[in-house]
C-alpha positions in Angstrom: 31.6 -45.9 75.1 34.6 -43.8 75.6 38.1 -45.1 74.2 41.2 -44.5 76.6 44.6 -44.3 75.0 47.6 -44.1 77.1 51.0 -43.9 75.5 54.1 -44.8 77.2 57.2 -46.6 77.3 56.4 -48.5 80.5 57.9 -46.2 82.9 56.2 -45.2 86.1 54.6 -42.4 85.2 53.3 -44.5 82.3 51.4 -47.1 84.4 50.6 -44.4 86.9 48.5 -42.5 84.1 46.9 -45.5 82.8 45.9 -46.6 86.6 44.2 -43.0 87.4 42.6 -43.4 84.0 40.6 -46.3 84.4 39.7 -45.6 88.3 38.8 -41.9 87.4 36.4 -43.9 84.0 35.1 -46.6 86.8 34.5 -44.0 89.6 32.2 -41.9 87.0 30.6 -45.3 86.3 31.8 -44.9 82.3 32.0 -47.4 79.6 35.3 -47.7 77.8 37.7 -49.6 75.9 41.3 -49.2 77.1 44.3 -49.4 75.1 48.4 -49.1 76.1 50.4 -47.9 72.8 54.2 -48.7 73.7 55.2 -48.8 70.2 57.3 -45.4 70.2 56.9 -45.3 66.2 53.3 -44.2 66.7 53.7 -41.9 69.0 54.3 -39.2 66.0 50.3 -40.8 64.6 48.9 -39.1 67.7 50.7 -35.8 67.7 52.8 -36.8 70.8 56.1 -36.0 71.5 56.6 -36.5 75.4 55.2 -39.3 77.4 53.2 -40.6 79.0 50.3 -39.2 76.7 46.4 -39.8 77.4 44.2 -39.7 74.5 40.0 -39.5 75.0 38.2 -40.7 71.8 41.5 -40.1 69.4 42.0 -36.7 71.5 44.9 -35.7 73.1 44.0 -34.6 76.2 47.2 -34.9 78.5 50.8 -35.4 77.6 54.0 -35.2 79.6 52.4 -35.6 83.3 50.3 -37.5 85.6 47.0 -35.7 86.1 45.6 -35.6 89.8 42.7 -37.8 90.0 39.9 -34.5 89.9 41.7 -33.8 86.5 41.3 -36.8 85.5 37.3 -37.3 85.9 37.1 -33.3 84.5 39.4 -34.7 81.3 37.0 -38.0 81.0 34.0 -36.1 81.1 34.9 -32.8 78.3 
């Protein structure tokens, strides 16, 4: 099961990330556990310094844009 972290204030981009996340996860029929981090205090935990941030199994895989939804599955999968 693969665990989906997206950090973010709430802004657009934010809940645009986390939306392609979990329809790139369901669309290559993956299991995962989703989390939203808004708490800007642990952003610094994860290494991230500009949001919105998507992290794959504690791994940083995207920070600062919105990844087309091709990038996406090709992040989900490495």
């Amino acid at each position: 099961m693969k665990k989906l972290q997206v950090l973010g204030t709430g802004c657009a981009k934010c809940d645009t990330l986390a939306e392609t996340a979990k329809k790139a996860a369901e669309e290559l029929g993956l299991e995962y556990e989703f989390e939203k981090i808004s708490d800007m205090m642990r952003f610094a935990d994860f290494g991230v310094m500009v949001t919105p941030a998507l992290l794959v199994d504690g791994v940083l895989k995207v920070s600062g844009k919105v990844p087309s939804s091709d990038e996406m599955k090709r992040l989900l999968q490495s």
